[in-house]
N, C-alpha and C positions, 0 to 999 in steps of 0.2 A: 692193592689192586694192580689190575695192568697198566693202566693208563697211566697210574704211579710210578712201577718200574719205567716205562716210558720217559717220564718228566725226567726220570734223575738219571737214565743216558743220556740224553739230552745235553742234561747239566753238566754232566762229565765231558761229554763230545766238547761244549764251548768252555769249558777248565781249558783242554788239550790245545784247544785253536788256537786262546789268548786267554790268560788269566788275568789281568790286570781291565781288559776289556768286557769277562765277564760279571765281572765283580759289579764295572762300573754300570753293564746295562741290567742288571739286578735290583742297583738301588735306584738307579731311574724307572724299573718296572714298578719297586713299591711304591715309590713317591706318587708318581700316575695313581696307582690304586688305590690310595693311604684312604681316603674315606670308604672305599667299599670296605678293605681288611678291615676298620674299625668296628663294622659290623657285627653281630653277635650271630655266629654258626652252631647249630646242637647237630646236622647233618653232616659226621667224618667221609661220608663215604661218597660226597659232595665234590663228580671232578674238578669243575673250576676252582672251588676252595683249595682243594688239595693240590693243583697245579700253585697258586697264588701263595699258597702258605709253607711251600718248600723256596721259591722267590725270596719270600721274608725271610726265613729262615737262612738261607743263603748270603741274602744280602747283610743279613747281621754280623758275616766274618769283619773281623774289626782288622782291616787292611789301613796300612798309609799306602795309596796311592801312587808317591810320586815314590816310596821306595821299591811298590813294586816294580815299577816301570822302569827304575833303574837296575832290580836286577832281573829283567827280563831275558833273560840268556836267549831262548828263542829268538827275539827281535834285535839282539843285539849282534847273535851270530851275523842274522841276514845283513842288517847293515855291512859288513865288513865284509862279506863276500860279496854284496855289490860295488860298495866302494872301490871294492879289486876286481871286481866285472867293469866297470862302468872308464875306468882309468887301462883296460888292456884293449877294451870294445865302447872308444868314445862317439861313436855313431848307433850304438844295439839299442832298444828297447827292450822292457821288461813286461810281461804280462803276471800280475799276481792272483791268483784266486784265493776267496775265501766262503763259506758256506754263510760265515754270520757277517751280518750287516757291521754289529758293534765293533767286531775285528777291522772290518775295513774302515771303521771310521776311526778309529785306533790308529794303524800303521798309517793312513792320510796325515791325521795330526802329529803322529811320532817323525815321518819323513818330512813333514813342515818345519817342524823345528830344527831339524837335524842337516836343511839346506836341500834335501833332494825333492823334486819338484815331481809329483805326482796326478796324474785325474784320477776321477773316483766313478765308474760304472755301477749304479745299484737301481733296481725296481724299484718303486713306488715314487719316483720323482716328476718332475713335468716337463724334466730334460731330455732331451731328446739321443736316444744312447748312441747312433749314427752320428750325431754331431760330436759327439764326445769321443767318438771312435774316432772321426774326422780330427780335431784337436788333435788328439795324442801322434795320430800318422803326423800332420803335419809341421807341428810345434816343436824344433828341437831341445827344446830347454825342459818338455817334459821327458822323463825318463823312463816313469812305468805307467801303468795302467793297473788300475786296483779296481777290481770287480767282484760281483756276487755270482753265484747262478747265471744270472740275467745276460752277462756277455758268454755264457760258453755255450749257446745255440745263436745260431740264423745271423753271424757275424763272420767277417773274415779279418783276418788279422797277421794275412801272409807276409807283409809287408816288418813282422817281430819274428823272432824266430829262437826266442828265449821266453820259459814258462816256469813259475814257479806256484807251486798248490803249496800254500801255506798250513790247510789242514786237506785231507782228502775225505772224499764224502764215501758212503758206504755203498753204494750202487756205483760198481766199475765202470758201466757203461757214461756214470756222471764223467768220471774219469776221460776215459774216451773222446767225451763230446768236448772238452774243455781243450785237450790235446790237438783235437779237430779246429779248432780255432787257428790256429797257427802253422801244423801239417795238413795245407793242403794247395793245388795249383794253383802256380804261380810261387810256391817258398823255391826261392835258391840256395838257402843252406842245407846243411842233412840232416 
């Protein structure tokens, strides 16, 4: 069905973002659901089943974890070219975006470990994103700001003037708006 083709772009879009982050918000999706999937289905053509049961079936890639994370070449590049961003430009902040929540929660914990100090911007919290924007402006010892969606409208962020899209979304104008976070009055860089 469609909604099928749907799921499994989807699935591929967050392979692309972060694999070791898809993997893990997979088997957290079926854990969460393990009594419903234990359920007995005779209806294939059942969207939510069919959303749920490519999940499972995903999440059954039989991954170690911490080696994927170790050969994470994506996340490992970035580190190193921040590490050489951050040591040429010891005063810049960094704004990172990502589409999925699981990715940000990912590079939050991979840069925790790794010593570089980050906030984390995402909807659905009862934090308040202005104070978190406030934090990051003001706190020298954070360095980037890792956000969803959620920070790249109705925020200003003139104050960073380095942007990184860790995956980019399909709607350019999403693009755009996120760009707009940081290119706008008041930036004195170019």
């Amino acid at each position: 069905s469609a909604f099928c083709k749907f799921q499994i772009i989807g699935r591929q879009r967050q392979m692309a973002s972060c694999m070791p982050a898809a993997i893990e918000a997979w088997h957290a999706k079926v854990q969460e659901n393990q009594d419903w999937l234990d359920s007995d289905y005779e209806d294939d053509a059942d969207e939510e089943s069919e959303h749920l049961d490519l999940t499972q079936i995903l999440s059954n890639i039989d991954a170690d974890s911490r080696l994927l994370e170790k050969m994470d070449s994506k996340y490992n590049a970035l580190l190193k070219e921040l590490k050489v961003f951050f040591a040429k430009n010891p005063d810049k902040k960094v704004v990172l975006f990502s589409f999925y929540r699981s990715t940000i929660k990912y590079l939050s914990r991979r840069f925790d470990e790794d010593g570089v100090k980050a906030c984390v911007l995402m909807g659905g919290g009862t934090v308040n994103k202005y104070e978190i924007m406030q934090q990051f402006q003001d706190d020298p010892s954070i360095r980037i700001m890792l956000s969803t969606e959620v920070g790249s409208e109705g925020v200003d962020l003139q104050f960073c003037d380095t942007e990184i899209n860790y995956d980019l979304p399909w709607n350019p104008m999403r693009l755009e708006q996120r760009i707009g976070r940081i290119d706008r009055i008041g930036q004195k860089s170019e």
